[in-house]
Structure formats: C-alpha cells, structure tokens
C-alpha positions as CSV (number, residue, x, y, z in Angstrom):
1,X,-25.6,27.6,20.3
2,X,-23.8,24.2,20.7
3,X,-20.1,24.3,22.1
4,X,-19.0,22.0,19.1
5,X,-20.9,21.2,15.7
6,X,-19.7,18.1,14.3
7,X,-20.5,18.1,10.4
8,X,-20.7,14.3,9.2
9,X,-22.2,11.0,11.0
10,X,-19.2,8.9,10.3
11,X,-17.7,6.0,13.0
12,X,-14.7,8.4,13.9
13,X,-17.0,11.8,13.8
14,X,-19.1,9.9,16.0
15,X,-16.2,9.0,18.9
16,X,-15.0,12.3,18.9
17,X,-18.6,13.4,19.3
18,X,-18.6,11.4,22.1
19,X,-15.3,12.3,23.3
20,X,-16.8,15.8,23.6
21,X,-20.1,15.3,24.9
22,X,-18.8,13.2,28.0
23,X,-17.3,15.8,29.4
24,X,-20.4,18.5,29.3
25,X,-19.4,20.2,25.9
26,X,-22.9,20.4,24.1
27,X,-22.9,19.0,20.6
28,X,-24.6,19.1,17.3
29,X,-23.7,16.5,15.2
30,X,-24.9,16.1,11.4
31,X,-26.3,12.8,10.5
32,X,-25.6,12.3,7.0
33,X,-28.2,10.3,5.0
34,X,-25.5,9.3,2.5
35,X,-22.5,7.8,5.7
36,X,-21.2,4.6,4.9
37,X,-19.9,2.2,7.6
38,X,-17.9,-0.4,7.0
39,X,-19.6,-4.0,6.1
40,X,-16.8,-6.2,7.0
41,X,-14.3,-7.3,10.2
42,X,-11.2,-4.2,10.2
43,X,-7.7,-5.0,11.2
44,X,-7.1,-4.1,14.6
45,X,-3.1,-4.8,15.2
46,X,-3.7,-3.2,18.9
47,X,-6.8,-3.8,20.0
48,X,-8.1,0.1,19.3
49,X,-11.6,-0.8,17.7
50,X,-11.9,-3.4,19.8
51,X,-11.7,-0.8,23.0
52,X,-14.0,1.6,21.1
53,X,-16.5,-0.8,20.7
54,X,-16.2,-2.4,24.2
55,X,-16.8,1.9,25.4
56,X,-20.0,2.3,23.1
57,X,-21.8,-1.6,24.5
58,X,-20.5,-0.7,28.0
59,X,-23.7,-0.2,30.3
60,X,-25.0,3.6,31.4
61,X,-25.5,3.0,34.6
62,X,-25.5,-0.3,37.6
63,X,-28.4,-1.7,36.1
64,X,-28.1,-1.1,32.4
65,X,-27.8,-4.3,30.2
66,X,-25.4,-2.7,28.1
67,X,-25.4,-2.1,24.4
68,X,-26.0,-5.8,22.0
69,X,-24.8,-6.1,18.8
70,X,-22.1,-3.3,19.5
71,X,-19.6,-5.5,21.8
72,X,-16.4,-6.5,20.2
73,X,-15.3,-9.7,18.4
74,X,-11.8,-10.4,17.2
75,X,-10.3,-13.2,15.6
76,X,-7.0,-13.7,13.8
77,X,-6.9,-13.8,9.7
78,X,-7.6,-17.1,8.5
79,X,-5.1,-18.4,5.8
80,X,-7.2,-18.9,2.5
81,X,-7.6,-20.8,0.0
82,X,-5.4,-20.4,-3.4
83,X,-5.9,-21.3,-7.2
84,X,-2.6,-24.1,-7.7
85,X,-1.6,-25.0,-10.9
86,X,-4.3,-26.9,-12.6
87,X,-7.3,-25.0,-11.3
88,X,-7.6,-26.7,-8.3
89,X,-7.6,-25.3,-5.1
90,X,-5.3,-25.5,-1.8
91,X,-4.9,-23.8,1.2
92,X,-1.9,-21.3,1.7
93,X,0.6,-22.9,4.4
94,X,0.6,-21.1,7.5
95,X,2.2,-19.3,9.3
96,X,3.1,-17.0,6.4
97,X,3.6,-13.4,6.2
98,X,1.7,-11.4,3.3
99,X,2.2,-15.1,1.5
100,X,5.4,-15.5,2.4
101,X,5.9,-19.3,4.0
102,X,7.7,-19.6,6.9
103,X,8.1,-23.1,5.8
104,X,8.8,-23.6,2.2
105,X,8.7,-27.4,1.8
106,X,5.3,-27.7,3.0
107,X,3.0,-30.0,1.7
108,X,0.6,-26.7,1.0
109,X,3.3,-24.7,-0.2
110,X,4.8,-28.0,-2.7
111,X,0.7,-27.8,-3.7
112,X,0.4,-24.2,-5.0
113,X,4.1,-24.0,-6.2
114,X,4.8,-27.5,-7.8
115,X,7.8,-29.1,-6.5
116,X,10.4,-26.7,-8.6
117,X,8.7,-24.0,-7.5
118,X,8.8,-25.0,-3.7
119,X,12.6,-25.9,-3.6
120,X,13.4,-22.7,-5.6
121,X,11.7,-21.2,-2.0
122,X,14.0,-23.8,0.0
123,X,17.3,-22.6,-1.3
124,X,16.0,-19.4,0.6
125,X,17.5,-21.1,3.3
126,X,21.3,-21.2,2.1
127,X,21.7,-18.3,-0.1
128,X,23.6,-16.1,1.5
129,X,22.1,-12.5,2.8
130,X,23.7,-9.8,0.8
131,X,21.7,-7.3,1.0
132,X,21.5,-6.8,4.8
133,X,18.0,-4.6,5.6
134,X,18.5,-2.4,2.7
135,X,15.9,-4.3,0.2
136,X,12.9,-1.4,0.0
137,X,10.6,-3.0,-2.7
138,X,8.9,-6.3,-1.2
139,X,7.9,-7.5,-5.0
140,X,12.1,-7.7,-5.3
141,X,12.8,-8.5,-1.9
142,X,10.3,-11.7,-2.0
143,X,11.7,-12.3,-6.3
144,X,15.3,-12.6,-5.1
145,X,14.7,-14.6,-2.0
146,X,12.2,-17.5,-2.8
147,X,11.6,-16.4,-6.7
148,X,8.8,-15.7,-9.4
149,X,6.5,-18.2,-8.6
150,X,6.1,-17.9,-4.8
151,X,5.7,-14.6,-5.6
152,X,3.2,-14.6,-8.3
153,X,1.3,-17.7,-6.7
154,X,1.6,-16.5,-2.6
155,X,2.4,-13.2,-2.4
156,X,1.0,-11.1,-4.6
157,X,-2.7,-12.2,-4.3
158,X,-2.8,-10.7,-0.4
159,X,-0.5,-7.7,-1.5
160,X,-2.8,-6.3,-4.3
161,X,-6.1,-7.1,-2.1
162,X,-4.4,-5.0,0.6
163,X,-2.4,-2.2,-1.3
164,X,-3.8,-2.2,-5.1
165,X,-0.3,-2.6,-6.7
166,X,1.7,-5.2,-7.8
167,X,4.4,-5.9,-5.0
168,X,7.2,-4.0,-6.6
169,X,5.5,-1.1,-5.8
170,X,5.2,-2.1,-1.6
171,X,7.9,-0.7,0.2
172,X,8.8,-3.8,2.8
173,X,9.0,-1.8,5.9
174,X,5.2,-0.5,5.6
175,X,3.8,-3.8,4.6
176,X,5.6,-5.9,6.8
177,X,7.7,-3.2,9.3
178,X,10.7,-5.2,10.8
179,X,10.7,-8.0,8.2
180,X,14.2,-7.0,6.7
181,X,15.6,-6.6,10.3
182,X,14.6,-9.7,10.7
183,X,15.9,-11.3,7.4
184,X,19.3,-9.9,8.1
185,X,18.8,-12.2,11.6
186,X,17.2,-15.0,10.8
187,X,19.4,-14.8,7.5
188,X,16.8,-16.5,5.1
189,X,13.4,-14.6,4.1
190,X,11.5,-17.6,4.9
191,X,13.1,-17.9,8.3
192,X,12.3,-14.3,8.8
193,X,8.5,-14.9,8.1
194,X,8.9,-17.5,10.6
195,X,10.5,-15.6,13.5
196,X,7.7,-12.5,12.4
197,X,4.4,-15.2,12.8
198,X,3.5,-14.1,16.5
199,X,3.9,-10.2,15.6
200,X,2.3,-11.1,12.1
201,X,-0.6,-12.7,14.2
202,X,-1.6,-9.1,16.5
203,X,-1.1,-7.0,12.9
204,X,-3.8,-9.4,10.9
205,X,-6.5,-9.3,14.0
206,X,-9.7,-8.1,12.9
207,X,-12.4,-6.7,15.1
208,X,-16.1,-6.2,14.0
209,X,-19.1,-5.9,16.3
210,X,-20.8,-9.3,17.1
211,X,-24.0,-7.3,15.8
212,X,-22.6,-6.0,12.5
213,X,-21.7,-2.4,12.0
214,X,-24.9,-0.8,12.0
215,X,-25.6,-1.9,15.2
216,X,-22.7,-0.2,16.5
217,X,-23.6,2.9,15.1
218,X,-26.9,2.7,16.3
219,X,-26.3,2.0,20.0
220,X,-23.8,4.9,19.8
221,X,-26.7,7.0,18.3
222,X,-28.7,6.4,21.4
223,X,-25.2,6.9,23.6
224,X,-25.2,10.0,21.9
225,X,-28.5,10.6,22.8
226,X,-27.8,10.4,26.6
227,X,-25.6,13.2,26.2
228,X,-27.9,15.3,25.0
229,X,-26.8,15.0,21.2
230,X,-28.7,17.1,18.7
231,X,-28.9,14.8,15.9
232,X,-29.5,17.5,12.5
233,X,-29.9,16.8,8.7
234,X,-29.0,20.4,7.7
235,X,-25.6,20.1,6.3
236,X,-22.5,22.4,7.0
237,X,-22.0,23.9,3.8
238,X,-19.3,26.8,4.8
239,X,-17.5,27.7,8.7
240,X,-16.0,31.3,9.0
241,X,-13.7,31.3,12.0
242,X,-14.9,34.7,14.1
243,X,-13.3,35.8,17.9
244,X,-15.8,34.0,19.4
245,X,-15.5,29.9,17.8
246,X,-17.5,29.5,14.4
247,X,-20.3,30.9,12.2
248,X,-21.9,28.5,9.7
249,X,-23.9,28.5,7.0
250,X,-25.8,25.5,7.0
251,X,-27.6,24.3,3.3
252,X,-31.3,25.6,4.7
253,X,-29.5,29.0,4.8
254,X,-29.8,29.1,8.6
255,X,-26.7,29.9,10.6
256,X,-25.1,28.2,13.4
257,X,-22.9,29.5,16.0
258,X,-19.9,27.3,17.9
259,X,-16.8,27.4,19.0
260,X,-15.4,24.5,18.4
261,X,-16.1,22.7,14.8
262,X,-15.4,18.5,14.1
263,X,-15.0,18.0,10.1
264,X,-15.7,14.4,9.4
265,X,-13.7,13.8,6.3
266,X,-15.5,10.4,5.7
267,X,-14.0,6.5,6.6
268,X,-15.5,5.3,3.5
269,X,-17.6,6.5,0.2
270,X,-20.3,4.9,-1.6
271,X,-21.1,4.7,-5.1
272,X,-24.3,3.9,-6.9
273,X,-24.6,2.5,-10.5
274,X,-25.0,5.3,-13.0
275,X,-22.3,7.8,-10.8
276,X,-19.0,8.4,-11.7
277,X,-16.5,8.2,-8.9
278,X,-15.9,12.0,-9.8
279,X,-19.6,12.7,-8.8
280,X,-19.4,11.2,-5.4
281,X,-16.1,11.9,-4.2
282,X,-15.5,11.9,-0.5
283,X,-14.5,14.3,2.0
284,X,-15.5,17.3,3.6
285,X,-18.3,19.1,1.7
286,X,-17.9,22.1,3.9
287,X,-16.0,24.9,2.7
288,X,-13.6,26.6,6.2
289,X,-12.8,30.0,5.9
290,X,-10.9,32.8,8.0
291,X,-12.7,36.2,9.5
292,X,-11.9,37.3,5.6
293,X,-13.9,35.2,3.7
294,X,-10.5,33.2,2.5
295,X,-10.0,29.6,2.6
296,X,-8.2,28.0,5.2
297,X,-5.2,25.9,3.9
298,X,-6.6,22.3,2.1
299,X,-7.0,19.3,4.5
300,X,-4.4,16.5,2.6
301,X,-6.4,14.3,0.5
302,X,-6.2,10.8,-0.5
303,X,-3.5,10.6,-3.3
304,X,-5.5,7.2,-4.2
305,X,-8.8,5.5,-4.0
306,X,-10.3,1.5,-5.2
307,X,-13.5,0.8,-5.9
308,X,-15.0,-2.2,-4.2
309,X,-17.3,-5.0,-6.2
310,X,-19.5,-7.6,-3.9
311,X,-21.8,-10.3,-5.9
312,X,-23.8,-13.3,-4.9
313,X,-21.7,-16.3,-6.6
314,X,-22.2,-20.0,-7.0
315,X,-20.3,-22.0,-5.0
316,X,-16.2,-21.8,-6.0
317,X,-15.1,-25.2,-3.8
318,X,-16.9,-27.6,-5.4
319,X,-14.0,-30.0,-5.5
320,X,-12.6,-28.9,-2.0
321,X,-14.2,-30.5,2.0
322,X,-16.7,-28.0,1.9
323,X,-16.1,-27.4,6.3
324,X,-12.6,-26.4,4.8
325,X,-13.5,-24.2,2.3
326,X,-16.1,-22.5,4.0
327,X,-13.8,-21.5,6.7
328,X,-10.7,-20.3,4.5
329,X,-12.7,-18.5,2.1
330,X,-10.8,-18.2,-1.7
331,X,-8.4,-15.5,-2.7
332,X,-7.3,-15.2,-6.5
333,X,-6.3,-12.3,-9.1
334,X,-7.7,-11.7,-12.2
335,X,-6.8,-8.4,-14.8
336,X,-9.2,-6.1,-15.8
337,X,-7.7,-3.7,-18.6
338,X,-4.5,-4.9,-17.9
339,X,-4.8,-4.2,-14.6
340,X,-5.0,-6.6,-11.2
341,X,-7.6,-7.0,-9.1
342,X,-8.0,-9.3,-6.0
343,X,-11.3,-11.4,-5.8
344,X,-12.0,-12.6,-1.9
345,X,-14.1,-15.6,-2.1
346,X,-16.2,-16.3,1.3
347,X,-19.3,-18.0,2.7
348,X,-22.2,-15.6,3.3
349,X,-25.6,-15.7,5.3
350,X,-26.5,-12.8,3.3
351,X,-26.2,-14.2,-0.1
352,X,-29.2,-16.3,-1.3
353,X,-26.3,-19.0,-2.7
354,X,-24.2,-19.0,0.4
355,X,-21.5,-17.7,-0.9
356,X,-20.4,-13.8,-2.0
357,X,-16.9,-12.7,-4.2
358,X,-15.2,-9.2,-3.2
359,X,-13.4,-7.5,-5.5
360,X,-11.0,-5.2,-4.8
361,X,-9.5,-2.3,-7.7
362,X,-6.3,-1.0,-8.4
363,X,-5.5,2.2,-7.2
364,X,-6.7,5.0,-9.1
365,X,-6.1,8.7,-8.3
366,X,-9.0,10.6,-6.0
367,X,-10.5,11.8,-8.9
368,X,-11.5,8.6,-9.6
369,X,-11.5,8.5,-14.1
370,X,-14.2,8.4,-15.8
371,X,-15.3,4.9,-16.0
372,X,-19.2,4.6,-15.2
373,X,-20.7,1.7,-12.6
374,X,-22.5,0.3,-15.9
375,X,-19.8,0.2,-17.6
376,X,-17.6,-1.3,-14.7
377,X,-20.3,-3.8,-13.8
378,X,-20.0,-5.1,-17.5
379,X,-16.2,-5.5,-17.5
380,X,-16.6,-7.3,-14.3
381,X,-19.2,-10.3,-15.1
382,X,-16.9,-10.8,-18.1
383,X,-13.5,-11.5,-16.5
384,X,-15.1,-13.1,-12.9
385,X,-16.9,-15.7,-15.6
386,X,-13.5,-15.8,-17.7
387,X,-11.9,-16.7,-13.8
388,X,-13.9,-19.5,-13.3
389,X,-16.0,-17.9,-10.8
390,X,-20.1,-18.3,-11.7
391,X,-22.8,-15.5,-10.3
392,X,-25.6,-16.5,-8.3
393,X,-29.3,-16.0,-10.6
394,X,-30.4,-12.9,-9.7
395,X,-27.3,-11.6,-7.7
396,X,-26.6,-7.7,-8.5
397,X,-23.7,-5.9,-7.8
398,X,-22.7,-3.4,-5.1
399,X,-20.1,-1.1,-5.2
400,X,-18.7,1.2,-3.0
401,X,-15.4,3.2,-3.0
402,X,-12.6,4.0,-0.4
403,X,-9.1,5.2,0.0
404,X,-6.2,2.9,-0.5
405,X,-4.2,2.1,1.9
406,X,-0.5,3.8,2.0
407,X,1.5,1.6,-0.1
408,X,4.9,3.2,0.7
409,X,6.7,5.3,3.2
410,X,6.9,8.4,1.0
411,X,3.1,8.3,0.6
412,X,2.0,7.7,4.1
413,X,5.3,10.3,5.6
414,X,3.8,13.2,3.1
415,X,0.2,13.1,4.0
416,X,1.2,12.9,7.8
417,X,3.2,16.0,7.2
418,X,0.5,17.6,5.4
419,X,-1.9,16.9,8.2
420,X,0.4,18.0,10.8
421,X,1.0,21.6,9.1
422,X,-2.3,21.7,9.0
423,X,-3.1,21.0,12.5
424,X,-0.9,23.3,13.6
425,X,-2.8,26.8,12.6
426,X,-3.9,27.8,15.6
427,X,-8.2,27.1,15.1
428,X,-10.4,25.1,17.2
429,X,-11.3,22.7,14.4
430,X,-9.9,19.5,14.0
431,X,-10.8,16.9,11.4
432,X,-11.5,13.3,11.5
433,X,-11.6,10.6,8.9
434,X,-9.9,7.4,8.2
435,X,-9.4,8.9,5.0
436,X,-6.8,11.4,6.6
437,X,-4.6,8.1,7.5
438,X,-4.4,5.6,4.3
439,X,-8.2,4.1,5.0
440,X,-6.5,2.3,8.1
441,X,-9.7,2.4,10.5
442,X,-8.1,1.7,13.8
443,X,-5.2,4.4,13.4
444,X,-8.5,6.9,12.7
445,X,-10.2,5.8,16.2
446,X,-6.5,6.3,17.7
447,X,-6.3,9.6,16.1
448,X,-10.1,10.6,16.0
449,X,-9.3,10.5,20.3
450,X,-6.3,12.4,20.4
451,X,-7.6,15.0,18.4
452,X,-11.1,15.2,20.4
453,X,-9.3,15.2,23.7
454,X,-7.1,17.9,22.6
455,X,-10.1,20.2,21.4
456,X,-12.1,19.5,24.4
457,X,-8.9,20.7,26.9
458,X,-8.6,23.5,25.0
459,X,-12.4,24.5,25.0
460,X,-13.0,23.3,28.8
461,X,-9.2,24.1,29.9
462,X,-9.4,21.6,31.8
463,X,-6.7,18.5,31.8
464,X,-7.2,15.1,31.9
C-alpha cells in the first residue's frame, strides 16, 4: 500500500506530492483527466512560484540539463491601456496603485480624465486628511479623495478584473494593505500611491514558466516519476479513517490502503459549452468519513466563483503605435445584465488575428446559477460588439471557471478560520487547493508546503 494517496493532479497536489515523495514516503497520486492549470502569468508578490518552479527545472543529478520550459520568468505588471473620453485610447500613468495615480496632473492621467477630471485628482493634494486610516471601502476611499471620474475611468477597471465587484465593495486594506497608513502619512491619496509604487511593484510580479504551464506540469510529472510516483486514473470516491491511516474506495470499486491522504481541492475549474457551472463545480469529489461511516466536518468552500471568457479578436489599437499597444495590452468594462465585467485586451501568438480579449465575471455564489455556456456565449458577442471590440472569423470561445479572489477581510478572516478548525481534528489528511485561499496561487504553493511538511514529520517523525 502507498504511505500517502494523493487524490487530484492539480499544481499544489502535485508539490505536496513532491514534498512527500523526497523524503522516501511512497505515493499514489491521481491524475485527473479533467485538471486545469492555469494559462496565464500568476502574481507572485514574494517570489513563491517563482521558487517552486526554479525546484521542479532544477537538474536530478551533476550531469542533468535540468527541466526546459518549467524554469521561472517574472516580470512586473505592465500599465495598460484605457478607453478616454471619445473612444480613443491612452495609457494609464504609472506608477499607480490599482489605478490610482501617484501623479495626478499627468499628461496620461489629463488624457483619460479630461482636464476637470484631472485637477479634481490634484486637489487630492490639499484637502485635508480627516479620516486618518479609518476609510474601509476603497470605492469611497478613492470617491472622496480624487472623485467619480478617476474612479470610474482608473480605478475600477483593475478592481473589478481582480475582485468581481464594484470598488465599494473592496475593503482597502486587502486590496492595497498599508495604503490608508500610508495616506494618513503622506496626507494625500495620490501621494500615498506614490510613496506605495516600490511595494506596489513586488505585489503585481507575475511569474509563469518560460515553457507555459503545461510544461511545468509535465517535467514535474516525470520529477514525480523519479520518485517512484504511481501515476493512477481510478478516482478516490470515499476515505474512512481506520487505526492504521486510510481505507478507500476508489470508482473501479477496488480499495486502497494509506496512511496518510492529500485532497486536492482544485486551483482552477473548467467549463465546457452546454454545462452549467452547477454541473461542474470544483472541489474534492471524495467523500472523508470517520471509523463510523460519518462525515468528517466540510472543508470551507469558495463563498464565490467568475467565469472566465477568451476569444480571438480583431485588432483593438488601430489608432494607437502598434509597439505601444502591443505591449500594454487594453483593459475596459462593459455590463452584462446589469452587471460589470472586465475585458483584458492583449497580443497573442495563439490567436490566428494576433490578438485575444479575456473576460472576467462578477462574482457569483459557488453554485454557480443557472445560466448555460450557450446562453452566456450569446450575451457575450452582443455587448463585446456593442464595446467596440470585433471577433476574429472563426474565433470560438473558451470558458473556464475559478474562485474569486477574497474581496474583503471578513471573507478571507472566515474561510481561514474555517480551514484552521478544520485542520485541527487530529487526521493525517491535509487538503490543498488554491481554492482553500481566495484563488490566490502563490499563497496555495506557500500553504500546499507547510501542510505537506507537516504530514510527512508526522508520518516519518522525523524533523526537518
């Protein structure tokens, strides 16, 4: 029997798999048919998926070449492009801080804003802090300080692509921890922004292989494999905890014996057209239950999910230096049934025209409605047409969903203290998942290490 099954195929299942299997634990790990990776560059404020990946390219031995296509490359966000008044295109002053100008007068700022609109930002500068790092909501932290339209124009396009809400519904010291401290400081907002660039510049890093993602899951297949991996299809369909580790029932009816069990509660969920987000919700298909057949207390589950919308477009700059635009990408909002969603314009190798948009959903709850992919896929050629944004011929969509990000402190404090209860039953199982931590990728590597390190001590009783 293996030491420690591991039931889903997943980036952080995988790690802790790894975690496990470097240390002479033997492991069983479930490839899922149906795991989705991530397709795009992740934030990566402290360099954690950048380390990962650097650990699964690293060479096996003295004269091993290593792992390409898994090694690490990060890069800072590029500022993009926004819609000013007219239709025309400009790109958003830097630095800035979720839209937020350090430097309100700037010629890219007086561009998006129109001159009232910019000086309305500049009187940020000699209105008088009043309420000293006590403002909680960043939509009326950002309305008070530099007004409606920086808001609407700057702020608000990167604050519903990240969170799915409108900003009033941000708490300031999860989107942007520190900012009010240092508002009450600097004493303007936009001085704050200012003072915040060079932290501002380590949070927006993102890190992706130089190989894409699926090359990083393939060399750490064959890492795996080195450690003597079994790689299985049967799913884990229930675990009943015995004296001895695990028993469980796997969906060819066969039964697996461990003692130490690795839920991979997913980092990201697909969904086909035709599917309901209902009918492929993620999470942990296994069912874990005590020596009396009862369930073990419910893993905390994502209190909100966004679907995801890529398409092949035509190009969106044509009146903008096209080395410019290519660079910066576009970022706009549109509404769909009254509510926002974020549109991420950017160049593409992939895409036959050169150029692919990404549209990102309001937060809906876990169960996802009831709206099909048909239907969606309808909705959506209507209002990215009525946006001024034209399909490629022959471009189809692709959707995928995943868990929003934590948009306040309440949110993101109650799921942590549901996942610490239920980390503290005594049971060696742990559970993985960016899903467990507000979709946030790098905080799952963190926390997909901790927990394996723990479970392997305990199982090896051995420290590190």
């Amino acid at each position: 029997m293996p030491d420690v099954l591991v039931t889903g195929s997943g980036p952080s299942a995988m790690l802790a798999a790894l975690d496990l299997a470097e240390v002479g634990l033997t492991v069983e790990l479930v490839v899922a048919p149906g795991d989705v990776w991530p397709d795009r560059p992740e934030r990566d404020p402290d360099g954690v998926i950048a380390a990962a990946l650097a650990r699964i390219a690293a060479p096996v031995s003295p004269g091993h070449s290593g792992f390409a296509g898994a090694e690490a490359t990060s890069s800072p966000r590029t500022a993009p492009m926004l819609r000013a008044p007219g239709g025309t295109w400009s790109r958003q002053a830097e630095p800035e801080v979720l839209g937020i100008p350090a430097q309100p007068l700037a010629r890219e700022v007086q561009r998006l804003l129109g001159g009232g609109g910019a000086f309305r930002a500049w009187l940020d500068r000699v209105t008088p802090v009043l309420t000293v790092g006590k403002t909680r909501a960043l939509g009326k932290l950002v309305r008070a300080r530099i007004g409606v339209t920086a808001l609407s124009r700057l702020v608000e396009p990167a604050v519903v692509e990240r969170y799915g809400v409108r900003a009033d519904a941000v708490d300031t010291s999860v989107a942007a921890p520190g900012l009010n401290e240092l508002l009450t400081r600097a004493g303007s907002l936009t001085g704050a922004a200012l003072a915040y660039a060079d932290r501002n510049v380590a949070r927006e890093t993102e890190t992706a292989p130089t190989g894409g993602w699926l090359s990083a899951r393939a060399a750490l297949l064959e890492r795996l494999s080195l450690y003597a991996v079994v790689l299985s299809d049967d799913a884990a369909v229930v675990a009943r905890e015995g004296d001895a580790g695990w028993e469980i029932e796997r969906a060819s009816g066969a039964l697996t014996h461990a003692r130490g069990l690795v839920i991979d509660v997913g980092d990201r969920a697909a969904w086909s057209e035709g599917e309901t987000p209902s009918e492929t919700a993620a999470g942990p298909a296994i069912r874990v239950e005590d020596q009396a057949g009862a369930a073990h207390s419910a893993l905390p589950s994502a209190a909100a999910e966004r679907v995801h919308a890529e398409i092949g477009i035509q190009d969106p700059f044509a009146v903008v230096p096209s080395s410019d635009a290519r660079e910066a990408g576009g970022l706009l909002l549109i509404e769909l049934a009254g509510e926002p969603w974020s549109v991420r314009l950017s160049a593409s190798a992939a895409s036959a025209s050169g150029w692919n948009a990404q549209l990102t959903g309001p937060r809906v709850g876990s169960d996802g409605g009831a709206v099909e992919a048909v239907e969606l896929v309808r909705r959506l050629d209507t209002v990215l047409a009525e946006s001024g944004v034209e399909r490629a011929p022959g471009a189809e969509w692709r959707l995928r969903r995943d868990v929003a990000g934590f948009a306040t402190a309440a949110e993101r404090d109650g799921v942590d203290a549901e996942l610490t209860a239920w980390r503290a039953e005594e049971s060696e199982r742990i559970a993985v998942g960016a899903r467990l931590v507000g979709g946030d990728l790098a905080r799952a590597f963190a926390d997909a290490d901790r927990e394996a390190t723990a479970l392997r001590r305990r199982l090896t009783g051995i420290s590190d």
